[in-house]
C-alpha positions in Angstrom: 36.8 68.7 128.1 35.7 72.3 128.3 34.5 68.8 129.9 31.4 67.4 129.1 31.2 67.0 132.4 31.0 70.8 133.7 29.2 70.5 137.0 30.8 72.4 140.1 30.1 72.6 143.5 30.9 74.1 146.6 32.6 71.6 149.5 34.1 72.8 152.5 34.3 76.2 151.0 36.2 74.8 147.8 35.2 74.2 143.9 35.0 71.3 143.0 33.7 68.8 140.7 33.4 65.0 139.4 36.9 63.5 138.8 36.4 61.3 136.0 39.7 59.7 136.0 39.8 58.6 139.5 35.8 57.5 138.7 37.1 55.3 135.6 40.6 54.2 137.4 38.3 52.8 140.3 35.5 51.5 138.2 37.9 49.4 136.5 39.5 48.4 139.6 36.1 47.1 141.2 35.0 45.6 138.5 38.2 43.6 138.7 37.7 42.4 142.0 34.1 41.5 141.8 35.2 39.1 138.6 32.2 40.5 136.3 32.1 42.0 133.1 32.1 46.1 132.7 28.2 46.0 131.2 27.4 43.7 134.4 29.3 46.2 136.4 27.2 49.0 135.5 24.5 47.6 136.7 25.6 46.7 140.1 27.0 50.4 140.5 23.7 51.7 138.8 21.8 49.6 141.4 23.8 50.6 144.5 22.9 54.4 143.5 19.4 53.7 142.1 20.0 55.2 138.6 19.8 53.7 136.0 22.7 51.8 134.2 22.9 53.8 130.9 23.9 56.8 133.6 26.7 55.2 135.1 27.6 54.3 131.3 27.7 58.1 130.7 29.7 58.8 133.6 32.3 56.4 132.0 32.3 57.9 128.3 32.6 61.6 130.1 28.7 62.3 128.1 27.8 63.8 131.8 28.7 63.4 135.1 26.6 63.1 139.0 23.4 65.6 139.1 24.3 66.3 143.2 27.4 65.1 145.3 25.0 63.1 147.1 25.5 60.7 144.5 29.4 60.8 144.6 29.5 60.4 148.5 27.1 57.3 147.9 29.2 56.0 145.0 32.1 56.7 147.5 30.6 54.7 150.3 29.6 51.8 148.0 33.4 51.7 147.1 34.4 51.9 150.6 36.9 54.8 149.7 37.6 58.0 152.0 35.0 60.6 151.2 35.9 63.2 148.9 37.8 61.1 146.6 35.7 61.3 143.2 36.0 64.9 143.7 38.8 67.0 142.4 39.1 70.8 143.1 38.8 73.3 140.3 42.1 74.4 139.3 41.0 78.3 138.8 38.3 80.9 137.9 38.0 82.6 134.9 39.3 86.0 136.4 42.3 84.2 137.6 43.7 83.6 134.8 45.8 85.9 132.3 47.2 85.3 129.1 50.9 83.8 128.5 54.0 85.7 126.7 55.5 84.1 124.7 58.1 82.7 126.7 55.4 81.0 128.7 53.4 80.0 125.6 56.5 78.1 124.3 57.3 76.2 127.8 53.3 75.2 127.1 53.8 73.8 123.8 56.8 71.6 124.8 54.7 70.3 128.1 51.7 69.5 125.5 53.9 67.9 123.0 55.3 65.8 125.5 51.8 64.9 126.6 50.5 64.5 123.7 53.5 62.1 122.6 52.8 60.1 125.6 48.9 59.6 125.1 49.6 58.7 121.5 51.8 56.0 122.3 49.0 55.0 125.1 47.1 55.0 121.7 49.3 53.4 119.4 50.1 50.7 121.7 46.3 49.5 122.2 46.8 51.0 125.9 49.6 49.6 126.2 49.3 46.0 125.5 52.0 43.3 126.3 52.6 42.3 122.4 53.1 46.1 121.7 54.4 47.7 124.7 56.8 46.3 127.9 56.4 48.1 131.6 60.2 49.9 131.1 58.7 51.5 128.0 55.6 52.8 129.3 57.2 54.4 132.3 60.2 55.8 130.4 57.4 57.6 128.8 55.9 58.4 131.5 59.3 60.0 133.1 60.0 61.8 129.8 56.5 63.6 130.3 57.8 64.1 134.2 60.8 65.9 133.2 59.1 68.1 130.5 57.0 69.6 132.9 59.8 70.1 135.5 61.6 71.8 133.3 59.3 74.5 132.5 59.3 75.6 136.3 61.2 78.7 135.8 58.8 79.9 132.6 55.6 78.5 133.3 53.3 80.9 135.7 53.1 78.7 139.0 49.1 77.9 139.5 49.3 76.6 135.5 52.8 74.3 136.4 51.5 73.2 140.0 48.0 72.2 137.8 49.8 70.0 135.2 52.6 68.7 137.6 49.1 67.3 139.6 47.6 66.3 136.2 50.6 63.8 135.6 51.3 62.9 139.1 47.8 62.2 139.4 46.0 61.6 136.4 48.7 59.7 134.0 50.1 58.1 136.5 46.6 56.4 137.5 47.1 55.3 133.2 50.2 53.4 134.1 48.4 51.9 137.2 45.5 50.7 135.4 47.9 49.0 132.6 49.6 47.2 135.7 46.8 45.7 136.7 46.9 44.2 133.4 50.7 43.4 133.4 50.8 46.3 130.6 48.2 43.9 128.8 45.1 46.0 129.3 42.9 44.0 127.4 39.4 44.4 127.6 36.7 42.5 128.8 34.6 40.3 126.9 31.5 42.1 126.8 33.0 45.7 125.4 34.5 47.1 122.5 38.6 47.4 122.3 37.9 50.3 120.7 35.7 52.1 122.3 37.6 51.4 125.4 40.8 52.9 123.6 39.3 56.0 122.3 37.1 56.5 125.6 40.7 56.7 127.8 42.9 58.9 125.1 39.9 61.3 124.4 39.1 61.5 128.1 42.8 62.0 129.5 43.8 64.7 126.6 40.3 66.7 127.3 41.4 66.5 130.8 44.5 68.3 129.6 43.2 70.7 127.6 40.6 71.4 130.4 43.5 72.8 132.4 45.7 74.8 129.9 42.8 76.0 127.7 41.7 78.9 129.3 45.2 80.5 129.2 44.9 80.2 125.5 42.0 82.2 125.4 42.9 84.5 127.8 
């Protein structure tokens, strides 16, 4: 994003903010278990937190994100998940960031090419469904992304590789535990579009990316 979702505050002396990717990777999760469609869903999460559902509906299409972190810890508690978990810290200020030679500008390209190669296959794949897409695929591309990023210790500046080693420890690899649930299927739910679904994940996951390396290229 700059995300959509833009909202920071201060925890235990830290920055920090609504982690939509953990919020959609659990969403989908407890929607599972409860054995109701995503629309129904909404409406048992927007009850629990007396909003409305259209808002929890925003949450998942990244169009905004909680107004306090009241409403994350009670989103939290509903979900019976350790506290602090829907919120992710803020990888940097403004004035700690600096602008990248070219050295480091070109180990950036290759770890955003690899990314983006990955999320297009995501893409191309229909999130990785089981007609299109096996598990060994998925995580060889997966891995590939891995390595990139590894590789690119030496060149990238340390705060920008420790951010997007977290972002595919974290962040894709919460993709390829979402298509398991599905047994690399991922189909949707009755009740909501395929490809809306599709475009929601790839958009979200490579703003999520850019979120990080963006402010180097405008340094």
């Amino acid at each position: 994003m700059v995300s959509k979702q833009t909202r920071i505050w201060m925890v235990n002396d830290r920055e920090v903010q609504f982690d939509i990717v953990k919020f959609n990777h659990l969403f989908k999760v407890k929607a599972q278990e409860s054995g109701i469609g995503i629309t129904k869903y909404e409406e048992v999460v927007a009850d629990a937190l007396s909003v409305d559902s259209s808002t929890i509906h925003n949450w998942r299409f990244n169009l905004n994100g909680p107004s306090d972190t009241e409403k994350v810890y009670s989103l939290e508690k509903f979900w019976n998940v350790e506290e602090n978990t829907l919120l992710k810290e803020v990888i940097m200020s403004k004035t700690e960031v600096t602008a990248l030679t070219d050295r480091e500008l070109a180990a950036l390209k290759n770890v955003y090419n690899s990314v983006k190669t990955f999320m297009d296959f995501y893409y191309n794949t229909d999130c990785f469904k089981k007609d299109k897409c096996d598990k060994e695929s998925a995580n060889r591309m997966f891995y590939r992304v891995k390595e990139n990023v590894e590789a690119e210790y030496v060149d990238l500046k340390k705060k920008l590789y420790d951010a997007l080693y977290e972002f595919v420890e974290n962040d894709l690899q919460e993709l390829l535990d979402d298509a398991e649930l599905q047994d690399v299927e991922s189909e949707p739910y009755p009740d909501e579009d395929e490809e809306g679904i599709k475009n929601q994940v790839y958009s979200g996951y490579m703003d999520a990316f850019k979120n990080i390396i963006d402010p180097y290229l405008l340094a």
